[in-house]
Structures are given as C-alpha cells and as structure tokens.
C-alpha positions in Angstrom: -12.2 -13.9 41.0 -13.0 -10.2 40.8 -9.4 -9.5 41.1 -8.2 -11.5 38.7 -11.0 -10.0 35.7 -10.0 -6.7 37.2 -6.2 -7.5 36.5 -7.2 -9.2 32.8 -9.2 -6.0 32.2 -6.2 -4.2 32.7 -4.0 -5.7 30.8 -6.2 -5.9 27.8 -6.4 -2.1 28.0 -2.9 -1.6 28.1 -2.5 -4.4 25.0 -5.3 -1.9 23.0 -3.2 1.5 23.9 -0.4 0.2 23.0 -1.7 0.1 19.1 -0.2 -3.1 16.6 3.7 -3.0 16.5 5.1 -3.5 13.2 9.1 -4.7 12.2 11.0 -2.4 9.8 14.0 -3.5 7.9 16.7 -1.1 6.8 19.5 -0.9 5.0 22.1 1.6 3.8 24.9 1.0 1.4 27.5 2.3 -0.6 27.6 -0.4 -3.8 30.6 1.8 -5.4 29.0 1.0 -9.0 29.1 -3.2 -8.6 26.1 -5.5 -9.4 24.3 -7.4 -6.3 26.0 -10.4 -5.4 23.7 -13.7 -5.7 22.8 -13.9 -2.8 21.2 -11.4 -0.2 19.8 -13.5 2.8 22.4 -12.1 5.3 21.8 -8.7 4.2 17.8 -8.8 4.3 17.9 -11.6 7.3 15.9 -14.1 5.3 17.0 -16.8 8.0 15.3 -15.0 11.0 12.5 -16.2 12.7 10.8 -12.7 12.5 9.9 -11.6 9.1 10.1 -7.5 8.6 6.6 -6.2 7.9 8.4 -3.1 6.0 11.7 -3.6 4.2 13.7 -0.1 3.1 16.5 -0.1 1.5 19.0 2.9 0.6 21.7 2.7 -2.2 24.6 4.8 -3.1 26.4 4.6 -6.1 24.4 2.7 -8.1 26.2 2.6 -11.8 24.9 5.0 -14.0 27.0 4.8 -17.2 25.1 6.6 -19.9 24.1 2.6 -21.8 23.3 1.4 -18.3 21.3 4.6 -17.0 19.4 4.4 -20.5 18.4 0.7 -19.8 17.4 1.4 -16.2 14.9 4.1 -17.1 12.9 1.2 -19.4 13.6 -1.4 -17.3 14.7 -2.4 -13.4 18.3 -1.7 -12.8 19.7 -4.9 -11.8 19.7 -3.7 -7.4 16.0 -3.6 -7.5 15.7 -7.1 -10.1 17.4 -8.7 -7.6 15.7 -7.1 -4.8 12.2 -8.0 -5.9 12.7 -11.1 -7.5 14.2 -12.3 -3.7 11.6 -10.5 -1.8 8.5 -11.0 -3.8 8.0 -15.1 -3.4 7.8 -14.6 -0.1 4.9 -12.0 -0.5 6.7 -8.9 -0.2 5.9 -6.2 -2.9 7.7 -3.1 -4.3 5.4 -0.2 -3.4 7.5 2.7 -4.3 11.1 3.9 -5.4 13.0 6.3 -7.0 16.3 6.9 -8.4 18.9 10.2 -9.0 21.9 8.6 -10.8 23.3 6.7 -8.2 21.3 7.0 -5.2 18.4 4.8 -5.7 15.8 4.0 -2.8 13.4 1.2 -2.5 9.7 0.5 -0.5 9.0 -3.2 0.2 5.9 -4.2 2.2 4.2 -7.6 2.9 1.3 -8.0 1.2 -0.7 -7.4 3.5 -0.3 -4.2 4.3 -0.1 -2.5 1.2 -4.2 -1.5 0.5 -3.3 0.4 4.3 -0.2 2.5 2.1 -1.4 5.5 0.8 -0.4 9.0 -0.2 2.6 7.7 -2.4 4.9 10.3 -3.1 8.7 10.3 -4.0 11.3 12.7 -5.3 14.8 13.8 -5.2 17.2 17.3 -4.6 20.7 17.5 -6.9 23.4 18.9 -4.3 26.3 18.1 -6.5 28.0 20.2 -8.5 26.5 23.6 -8.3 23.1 22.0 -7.5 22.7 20.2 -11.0 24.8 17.2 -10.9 22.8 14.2 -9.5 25.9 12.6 -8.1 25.1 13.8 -4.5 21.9 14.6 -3.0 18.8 13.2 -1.0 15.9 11.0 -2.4 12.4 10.6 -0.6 9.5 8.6 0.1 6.7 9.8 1.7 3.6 7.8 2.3 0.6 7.3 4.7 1.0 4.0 7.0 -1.9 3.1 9.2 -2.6 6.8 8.4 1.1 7.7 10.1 2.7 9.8 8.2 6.5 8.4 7.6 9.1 10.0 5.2 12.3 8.0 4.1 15.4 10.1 3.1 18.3 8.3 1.3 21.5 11.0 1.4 25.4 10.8 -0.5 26.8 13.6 0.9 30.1 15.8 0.2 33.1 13.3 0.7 36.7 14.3 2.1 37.5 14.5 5.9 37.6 18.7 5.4 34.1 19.3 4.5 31.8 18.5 7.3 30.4 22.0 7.4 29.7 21.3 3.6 27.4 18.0 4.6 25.5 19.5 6.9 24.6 22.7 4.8 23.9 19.9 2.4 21.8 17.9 4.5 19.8 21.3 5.5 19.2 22.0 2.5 17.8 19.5 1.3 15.6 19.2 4.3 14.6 23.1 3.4 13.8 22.5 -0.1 12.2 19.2 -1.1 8.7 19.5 -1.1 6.0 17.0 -1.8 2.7 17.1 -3.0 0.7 16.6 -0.1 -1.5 19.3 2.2 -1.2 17.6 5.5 2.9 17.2 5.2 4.8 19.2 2.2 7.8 19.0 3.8 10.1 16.6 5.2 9.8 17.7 8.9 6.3 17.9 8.6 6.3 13.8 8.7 5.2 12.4 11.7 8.4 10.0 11.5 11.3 10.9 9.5 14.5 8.0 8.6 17.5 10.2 7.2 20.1 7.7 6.3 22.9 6.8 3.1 26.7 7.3 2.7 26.4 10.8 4.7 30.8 10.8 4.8 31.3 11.9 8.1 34.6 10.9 9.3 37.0 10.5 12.3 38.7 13.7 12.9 41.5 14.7 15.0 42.8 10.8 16.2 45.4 9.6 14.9 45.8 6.4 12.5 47.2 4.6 15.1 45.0 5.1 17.8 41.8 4.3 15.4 43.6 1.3 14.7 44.2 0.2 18.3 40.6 1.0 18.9 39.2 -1.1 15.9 41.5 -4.1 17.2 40.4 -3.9 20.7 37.0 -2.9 19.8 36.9 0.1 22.2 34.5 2.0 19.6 33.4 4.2 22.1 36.9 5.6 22.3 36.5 6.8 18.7 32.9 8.4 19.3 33.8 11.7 20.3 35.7 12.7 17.4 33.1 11.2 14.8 32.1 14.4 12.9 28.3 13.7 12.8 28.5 13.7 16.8 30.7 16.5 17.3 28.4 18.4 14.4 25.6 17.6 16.6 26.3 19.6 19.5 26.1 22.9 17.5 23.6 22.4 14.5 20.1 22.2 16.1 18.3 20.3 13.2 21.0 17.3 13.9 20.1 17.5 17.5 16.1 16.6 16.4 17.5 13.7 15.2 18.4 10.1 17.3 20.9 7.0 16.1 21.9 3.8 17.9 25.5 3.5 19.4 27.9 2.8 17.1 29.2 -0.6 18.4 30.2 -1.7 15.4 33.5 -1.7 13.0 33.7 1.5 11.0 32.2 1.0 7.3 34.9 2.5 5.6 36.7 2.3 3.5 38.0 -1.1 2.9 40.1 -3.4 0.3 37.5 -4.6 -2.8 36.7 -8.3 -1.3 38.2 -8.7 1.9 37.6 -7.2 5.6 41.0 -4.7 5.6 40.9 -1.8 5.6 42.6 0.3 3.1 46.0 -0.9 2.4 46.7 1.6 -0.5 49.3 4.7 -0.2 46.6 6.7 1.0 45.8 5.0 3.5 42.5 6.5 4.2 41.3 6.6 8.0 38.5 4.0 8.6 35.4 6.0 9.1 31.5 5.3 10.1 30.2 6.8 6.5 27.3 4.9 7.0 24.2 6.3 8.6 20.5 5.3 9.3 19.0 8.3 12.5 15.5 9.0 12.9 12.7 11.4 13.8 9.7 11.5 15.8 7.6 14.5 15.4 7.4 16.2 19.0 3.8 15.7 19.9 1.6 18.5 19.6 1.1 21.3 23.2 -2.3 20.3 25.1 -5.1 22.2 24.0 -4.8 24.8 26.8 -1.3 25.3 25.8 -2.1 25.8 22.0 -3.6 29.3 21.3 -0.6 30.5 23.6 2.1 28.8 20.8 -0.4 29.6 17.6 -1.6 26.0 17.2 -5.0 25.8 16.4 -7.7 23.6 17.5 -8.1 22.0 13.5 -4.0 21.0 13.4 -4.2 19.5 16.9 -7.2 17.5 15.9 -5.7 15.6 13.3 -2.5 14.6 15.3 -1.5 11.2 13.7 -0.6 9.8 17.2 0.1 8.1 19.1 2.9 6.4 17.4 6.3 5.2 19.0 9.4 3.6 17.7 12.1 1.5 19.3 15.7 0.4 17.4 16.1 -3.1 18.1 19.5 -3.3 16.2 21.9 -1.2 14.4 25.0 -3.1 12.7 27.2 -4.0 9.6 27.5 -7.0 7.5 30.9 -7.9 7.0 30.1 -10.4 5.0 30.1 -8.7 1.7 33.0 -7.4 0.4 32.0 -6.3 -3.7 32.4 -2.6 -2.4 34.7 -0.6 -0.2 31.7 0.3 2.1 30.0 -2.6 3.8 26.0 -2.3 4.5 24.8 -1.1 7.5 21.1 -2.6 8.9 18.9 -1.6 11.6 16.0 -3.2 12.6 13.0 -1.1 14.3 9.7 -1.5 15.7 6.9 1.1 15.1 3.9 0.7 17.8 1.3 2.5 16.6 -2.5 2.7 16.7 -4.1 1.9 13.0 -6.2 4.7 12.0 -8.2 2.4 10.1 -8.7 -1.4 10.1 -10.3 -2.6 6.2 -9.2 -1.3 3.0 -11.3 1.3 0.6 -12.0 -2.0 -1.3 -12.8 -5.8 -1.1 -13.2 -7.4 -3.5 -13.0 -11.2 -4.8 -13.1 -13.2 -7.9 -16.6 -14.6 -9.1 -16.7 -18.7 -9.8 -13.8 -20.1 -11.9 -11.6 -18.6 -13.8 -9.5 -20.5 -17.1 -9.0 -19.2 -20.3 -12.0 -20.6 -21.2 -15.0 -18.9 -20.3 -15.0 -14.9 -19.7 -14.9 -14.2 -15.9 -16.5 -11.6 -13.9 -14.8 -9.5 -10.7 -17.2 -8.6 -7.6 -15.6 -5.4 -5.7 -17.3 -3.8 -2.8 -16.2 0.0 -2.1 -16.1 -0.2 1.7 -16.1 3.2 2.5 -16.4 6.4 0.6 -13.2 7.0 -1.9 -13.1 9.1 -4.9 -13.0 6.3 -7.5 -12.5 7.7 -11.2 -13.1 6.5 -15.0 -8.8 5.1 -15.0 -9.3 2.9 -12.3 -8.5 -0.8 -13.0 -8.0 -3.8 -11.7 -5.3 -6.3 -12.3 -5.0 -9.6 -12.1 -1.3 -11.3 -10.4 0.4 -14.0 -10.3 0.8 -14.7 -6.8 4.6 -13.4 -6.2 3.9 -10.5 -8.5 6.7 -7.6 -7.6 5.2 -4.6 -8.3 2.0 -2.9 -9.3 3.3 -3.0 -13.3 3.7 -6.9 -13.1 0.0 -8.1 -14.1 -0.8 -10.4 -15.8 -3.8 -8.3 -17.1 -5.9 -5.5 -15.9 -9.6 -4.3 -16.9 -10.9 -0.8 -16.2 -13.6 -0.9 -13.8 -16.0 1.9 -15.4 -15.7 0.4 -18.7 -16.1 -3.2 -18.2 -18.7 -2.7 -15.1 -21.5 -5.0 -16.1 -24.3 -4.5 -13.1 -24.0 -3.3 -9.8 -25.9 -2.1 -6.7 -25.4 0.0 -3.5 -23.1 -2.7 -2.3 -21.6 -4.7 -4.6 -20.4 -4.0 -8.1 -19.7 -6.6 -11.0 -16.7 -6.2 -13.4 -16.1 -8.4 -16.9 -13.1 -9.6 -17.6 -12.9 -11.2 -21.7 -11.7 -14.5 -22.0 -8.5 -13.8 -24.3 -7.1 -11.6 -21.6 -6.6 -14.8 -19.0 -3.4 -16.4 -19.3 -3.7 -20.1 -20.4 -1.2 -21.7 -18.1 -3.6 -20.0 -14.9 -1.8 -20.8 -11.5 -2.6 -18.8 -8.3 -3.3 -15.2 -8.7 -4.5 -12.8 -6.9 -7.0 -9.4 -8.1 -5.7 -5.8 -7.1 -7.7 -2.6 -7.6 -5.7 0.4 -8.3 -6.7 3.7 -7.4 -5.8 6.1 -10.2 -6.6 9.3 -8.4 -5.1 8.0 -5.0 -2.3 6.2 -6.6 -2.1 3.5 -5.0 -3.3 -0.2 -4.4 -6.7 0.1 -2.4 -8.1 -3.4 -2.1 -6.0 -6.6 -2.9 -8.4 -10.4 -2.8 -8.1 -13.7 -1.5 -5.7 -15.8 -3.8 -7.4 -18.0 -5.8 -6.8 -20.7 -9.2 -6.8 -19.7 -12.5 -7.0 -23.3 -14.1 -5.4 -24.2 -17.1 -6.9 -23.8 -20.3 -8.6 -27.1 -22.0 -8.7 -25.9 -25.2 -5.3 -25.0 -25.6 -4.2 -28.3 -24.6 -6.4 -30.0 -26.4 -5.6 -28.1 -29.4 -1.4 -28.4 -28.4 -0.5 -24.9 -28.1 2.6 -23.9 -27.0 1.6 -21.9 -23.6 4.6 -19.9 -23.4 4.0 -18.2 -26.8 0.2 -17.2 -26.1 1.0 -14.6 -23.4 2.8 -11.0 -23.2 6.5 -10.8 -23.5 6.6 -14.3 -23.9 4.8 -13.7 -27.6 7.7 -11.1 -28.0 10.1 -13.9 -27.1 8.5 -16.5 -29.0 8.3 -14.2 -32.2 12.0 -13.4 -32.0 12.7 -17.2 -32.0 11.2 -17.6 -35.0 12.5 -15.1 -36.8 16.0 -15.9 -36.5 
C-alpha cells in the first residue's frame, strides 16, 4: 500500500513539473492576391478531435490595390472576415494582428485564455525596395502567455533562385532591427520562444528538373534536402543554426498551375521548391548561478527566467487541397508545455441580476490582484461569438460610471438605452487601457429581450448600431 502512494506521489509530481501543455495551430501561405475560398475547415482542422488552444496564421500577398488597401485600413480585409467570422462561433477570438501591404499576420485564442495574454505588441520592417517598399519584409507579434514570452515573425523574402544570400541578410536584418516596446524583451531574440515563418523563397539549387521531378513522383523528399537553400544556408550562417524545422516530408509548395495540383506547366517552367516555411526558437536557458558572474549574467536577469517552457512539433505539412494560389498552405501543429506563471486573471468580474433593455443594469468587478487600472478603462458588453475586442455591443468606462465600491468589490452602471433590445447571450470584458489588453472576461449570461419594445412593435434591427445606419439608408432611398 505504501508502495503504491509512493508511486502515485510520484507521478503527480512529475504531472505538476511538467506545467499545462497547450496546442498551437499554424499556418503559412502565399494567397498570390486571391480572396479566401468558403470554406477553411481543412486548412484550420475544424474536423479534429483536438481543438488548437492558439491559432496563428501567416499571409503573404494579401491584395493591396490602392481602393482595396483604402478599405482594409477602415474595415477587415476580407482574409481576417473570413477568419474570424469561422473561428469566433466556436469561441476563438482575434487578440492581435497587423498588416504591411501584403503580408498580414493574425493572433486567435480560445476564450479562455485570453485575460492570461498580455504585453500585446505588433509591428513590421520594409525590406523591399531600398528598405521602403512594403512588398517584402517581416511582421511581429509579441505577447506574454502564461507570462512566456513568445514572438511570432511572418517573413516574404527576396524571390529568384540567385539570391539566397539576399534572404538571409534580409532575414538578419530584420531580426537586428525591429524593436518592440517592451523592457523585459525589445528584441526579437530576446523572446523566450521565437516562430519565424512565411513565403521565405528558398529554393532547390543545383538538381536538375528531372531529378526533382523523379523525386516528387517517388516521394524520395529526402533526396532533394541537401540542396534546399535554407539547409545548405544553415551550415554557415549561425543565427539560422539557432533555429529548428520539421522534416520536409511533404510535396514542395511551389509553384503550381492556379486550381490544380501541377506543378508549373508554363514556358518557364519554374523548379518546384519548399518556399514555405514555419522554424522555431527556444531561448537557450540561462548558466547556473555559479556559472553566471563568469559569462556577465547577473543574479536579477537570471531570477526572472520565464522557464521552464518546452515545445514539441506534432506535425508539419501542406494542404493540397486548395488550389486559388500557386503556393499551397503549409500547417504545423505544436505543443507548448509550460508552467503558468499565474492561475486567475487581474479581474473577475460578473453581471449583477437581469439585464433587458428595460431597467439600467449594474457590473460587479473584483480587481484580483494589484494592476495599474486608469480613468480609460472600460468594460464591454459581447455577444457571445464576438471576434475581436472592437465588436461590443456596448462598453461603459469603469471610473465614470462606478456607482459604490469597497476593498473588494466595485459596482459599475450601465444606462438602460445602451442594452441592445433583442439581448441573447453575452458575455462582460474589462479592458485594460494602460496594459492593453483584455484583463478579466465573465461568465456568459442572458440579456432578455426587451418588453417594451415588443409591446410597442419596434422594429429591433433598426434600434441598435450599424443596424440604425442600415436602417436609415433604407429609408432614404
């Protein structure tokens, strides 16, 4: 009997050093200016059984005409519409991205993670023409997981078979330059996890189109692997070396015929080539504390270590099921094991009795631990399914409307005429303005329809935000 506790307490002690593990989604693709198809289950593996907790995904030439740029700046460019609109009913949520032209890179997480995403930060480095042409570069996302530091790089690198040299002084220098506002990593490499991945252009060199050919029909891949530039460049540029990638035991992602699986059949005839990349990472861990005053680490730097954190690739493929673009979309699936440097979010808070159009409604938050809260915070109240932090249906700012309060639990008003009349289930968010970020999210909860706009036979749909707009615009014509 002793034994067997003995074993159990073992086991549980490895279970609580190994940390939670947590299922990242990625994807990289070339979409060579064409609008998402209808449907994306293959590419985001809606049918699996395990649902990503993290979904990233990496565009390359986006289209960026000067009418279509102009609308995407105002509103969602029709990639991340179709993105969220697929992701968010089954509770995933935008948290960041950012666009440079064409490359365009997107942050999904379940809903449940996101008042554990913090330190939000994203920007972007012009490589193209003489550095000021946004039609090859890198764009980034750093943020704080779990208190892990992870940065996400989404690169379109020099094309052409001659200029490999050109795409790794690219890639280094966009690794040298981009910066980020943030003490404990203003740098890419600072990140305690780093994803470099996008239409990087590395090609086949020196084989022959026949013996690629022969290779792709047998598929010997491994034949090919040799002469891929990105390994070869490997071997000689030490950054590269820093960073892993999956074997390439798939077909070659470019360049094919626009909607079919051949490869290209034009008079150029361009060599099929893996242009489509996702590496990784991991921060070597820090010396042991007798080691660091000898390497000029010091005792602070070593005390904040973010570890331990570990990753594992559980798959790295293509989809050769869509063929709207010459590339086809690479995925890998991960696993990051890590050990949560906290467990409950700055903020809980909940909504207080019912809630209709009705009657004014009040919103109890607790501030859980210490955070700096300031006079633009606000919460927001969501339809459940909501995509981003933009789409409330509402919001109140929590200094202003704050009604009564006391060392643990504060009371915010929200007026009447700011509740939809349809209700439905919604859930409350409290947005951090200084931290930038979503720091407490509530139970979901109803929002009953209003009784005195059915009794009275208003039209719903024309009572609330853009459906006014719409409504108005009905009428006027």
């Amino acid at each position: 009997m002793e034994e067997n506790e003995e074993r159990s307490d073992l086991l549980m002690r490895k279970i609580n050093c190994a940390g939670d593990s947590f299922r990242l989604h990625m994807v990289t693709w070339n979409v060579a200016t064409v609008d998402p198809p209808e449907d994306l289950t293959s590419l985001l593996h809606l049918n699996s059984p395990k649902t990503p907790d993290l979904y990233v995904i990496g565009l390359q030439e986006v289209y960026s005409g000067p009418l279509r740029f102009m609308s995407d700046t105002v509103f969602d460019d029709p990639w991340s519409h179709q993105l969220m609109s697929t992701l968010a009913p089954r509770k995933y949520m935008k948290v960041s991205s950012i666009r440079m032209q064409g490359l365009l890179l997107l942050f999904f997480s379940k809903l449940e993670h996101v008042p554990f995403i913090r330190d939000i930060k994203a920007t972007f480095t012009r490589t193209g023409i003489f550095g000021y042409w946004g039609n090859k570069g890198g764009v980034s996302i750093r943020l704080s997981f779990y208190g892990h530091m992870l940065c996400f790089l989404n690169c379109h690198l020099a094309a052409h078979m001659n200029y490999a040299s050109e795409r790794v002084d690219e890639f280094e220098y966009i690794m040298d330059t981009q910066t980020f506002e943030c003490k404990k990593a203003p740098k890419i490499l600072d990140h305690s996890l780093v994803f470099w991945f996008g239409d990087l252009n590395f090609r086949i060199q020196d084989h022959g189109m026949h013996f690629v050919r022969n290779c792709l029909n047998e598929q010997t891949y491994n034949l090919l692997w040799s002469k891929d530039q990105l390994t070869m460049m490997k071997k000689k540029e030490a950054m590269l070396q820093e960073f892993e990638e999956g074997p390439l035991d798939f077909p070659p992602t470019y360049k094919f015929d626009l909607n079919s699986n051949t490869y290209d059949s034009s008079g150029k005839k361009r060599k099929p080539a893996w242009t489509d990349r996702i590496l990784w990472r991991l921060r070597p861990r820090a010396p042991p504390p007798d080691q660091q005053a000898d390497n000029g680490i010091g005792g602070e730097e070593a005390e904040g270590e973010e570890f331990p954190l570990k990753i594992s690739q559980d798959s790295y493929s293509s989809d050769m099921e869509y063929s709207v673009s010459d590339h086809k979309p690479v995925i890998a699936i991960f696993t990051l094991e890590l050990k949560k440097m906290y467990g409950s979010p700055l903020v809980r808070l909940q909504a207080e009795g019912d809630w209709s159009a009705d009657i004014d409604s009040m919103v109890l938050y607790s501030p859980l631990q210490p955070f700096p809260s300031s006079a633009w915070d606000w919460i927001g109240l969501y339809k459940v399914g909501f995509t981003s932090v933009t789409d409330y249906l509402t919001y109140t700012w929590v200094k202003d409307d704050q009604v009564a309060f006391n060392e643990e639990v504060i009371q915010v008003y929200v007026g009447k005429e700011e509740i939809p009349v349809r209700g439905g289930e919604c859930v409350l968010c409290y947005f951090s303005s200084t931290l930038q970020c979503i720091i407490g999210i509530s139970e979901p909860f109803k929002v009953h329809e209003s009784k005195v706009a059915i009794e009275e036979g208003l039209v719903p749909e024309r009572l609330n935000g853009l459906e006014k707009s719409i409504a108005s615009l009905e009428l006027s014509t």
